[in-house]
N, C-alpha and C positions, 0 to 999 in steps of 0.2 A: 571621513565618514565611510562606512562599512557597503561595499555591491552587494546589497541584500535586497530582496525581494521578499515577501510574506503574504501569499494568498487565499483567502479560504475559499475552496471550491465549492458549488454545488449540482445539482444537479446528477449528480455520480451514481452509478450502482457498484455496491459490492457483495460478493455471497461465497460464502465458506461454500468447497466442493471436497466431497466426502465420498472417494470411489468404493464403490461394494467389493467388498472381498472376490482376493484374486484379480483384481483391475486394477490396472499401474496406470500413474498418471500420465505417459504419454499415449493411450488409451482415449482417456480422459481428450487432452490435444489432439488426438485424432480427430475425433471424435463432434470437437467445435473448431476446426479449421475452416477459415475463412470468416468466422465470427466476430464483431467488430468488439470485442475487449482482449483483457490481458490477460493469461493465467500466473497467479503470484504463487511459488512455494511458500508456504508457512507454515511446514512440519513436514515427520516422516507421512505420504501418503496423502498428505492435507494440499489443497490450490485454495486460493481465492480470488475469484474470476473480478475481475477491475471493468468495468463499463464507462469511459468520462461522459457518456448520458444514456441516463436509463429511464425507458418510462414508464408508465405504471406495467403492473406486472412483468416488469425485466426477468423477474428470478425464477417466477412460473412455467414462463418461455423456455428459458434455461433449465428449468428441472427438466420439463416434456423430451426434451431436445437429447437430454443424459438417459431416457427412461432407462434401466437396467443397468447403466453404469456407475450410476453417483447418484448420492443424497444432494440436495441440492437448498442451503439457509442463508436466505436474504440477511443481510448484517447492514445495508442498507443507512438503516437509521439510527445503528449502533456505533457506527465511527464520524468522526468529522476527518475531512480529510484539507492537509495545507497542502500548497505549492511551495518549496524553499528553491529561489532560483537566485544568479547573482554571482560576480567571480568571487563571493568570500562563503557560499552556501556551505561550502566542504569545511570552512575553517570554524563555520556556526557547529555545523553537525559535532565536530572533534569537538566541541567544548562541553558536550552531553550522550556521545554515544559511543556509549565502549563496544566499541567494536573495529577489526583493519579498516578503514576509510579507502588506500593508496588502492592505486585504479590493478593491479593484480587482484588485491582482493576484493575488493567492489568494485566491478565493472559496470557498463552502460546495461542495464537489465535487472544487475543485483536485486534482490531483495532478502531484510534480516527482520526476524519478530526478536522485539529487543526492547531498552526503557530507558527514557531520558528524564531527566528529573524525577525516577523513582515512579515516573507515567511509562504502562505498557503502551507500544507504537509498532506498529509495521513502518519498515521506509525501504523505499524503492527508488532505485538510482533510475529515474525513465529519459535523462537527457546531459549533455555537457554541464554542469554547474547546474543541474535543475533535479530535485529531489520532491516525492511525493511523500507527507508522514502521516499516518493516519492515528491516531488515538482513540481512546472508547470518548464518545461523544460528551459524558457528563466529565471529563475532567481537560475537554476543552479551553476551557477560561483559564486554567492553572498551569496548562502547557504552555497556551500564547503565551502567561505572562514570561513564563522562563525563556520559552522564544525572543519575546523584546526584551529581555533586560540582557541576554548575552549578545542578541545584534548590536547594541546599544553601547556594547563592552570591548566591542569589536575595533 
């Protein structure tokens, strides 16, 4: 039987940060230092600030906080986001995510906007065998399924 783990989190905030022209996102990091979330790359120019708890108007707070540096869009309730943790997580992720896995190229921090099962995902490497995947919230149920049927394959 497969060291898988399968979590769905809640509680979470996440929000697309969109720096104004001429602002580079360590700017941006400047800028929320000391701030209890994560900033994720997920593109040229693009962050998306990770909160594992946000509460009502997280993102508000956070736009006030950018004023003149960054647009600021709660995505919130647009991803569901799992926990894969477990000593076979990495060996689940390879059986759906084309992408280097080997810890050079995805290290403890990584993050890759990328699709598994032909489902677009953010995944963020945020611990030893513990991976964070976020997909758009309505194709949740078609993800897990491919989730359990390759842990299951394990």
């Amino acid at each position: 039987m497969a060291d898988i783990s399968i979590t769905q989190l809640a509680g979470f905030g996440l929000a697309t940060i969109l720096p104004a022209k001429g602002i580079a996102p360590a700017d941006i990091h400047a800028a929320l230092a000391g701030a209890e979330l994560t900033l994720l790359p997920t593109g040229p120019s693009q962050l998306m600030a990770y909160a594992p708890i946000a509460a009502p108007g997280w993102a508000d707070a956070l736009e006030e906080r950018l004023t003149g540096l960054a647009g600021v869009v709660d995505q919130s309730s647009g991803y569901s986001l799992l926990r894969i943790s477990g000593g076979d997580a990495l060996r689940l992720l390879q059986k759906g995510l084309p992408v280097d896995l080997s810890p050079s190229a995805f290290p403890l921090g990584a993050v890759v906007v990328s699709a598994i099962a032909h489902i677009g995902v953010i995944a963020h490497h945020v611990a030893p065998n513990t991976f964070h995947l976020a997909p758009f919230r309505s194709f949740t149920q078609s993800f897990r399924h491919w989730l359990d049927t390759a842990a299951a394959a394990l």
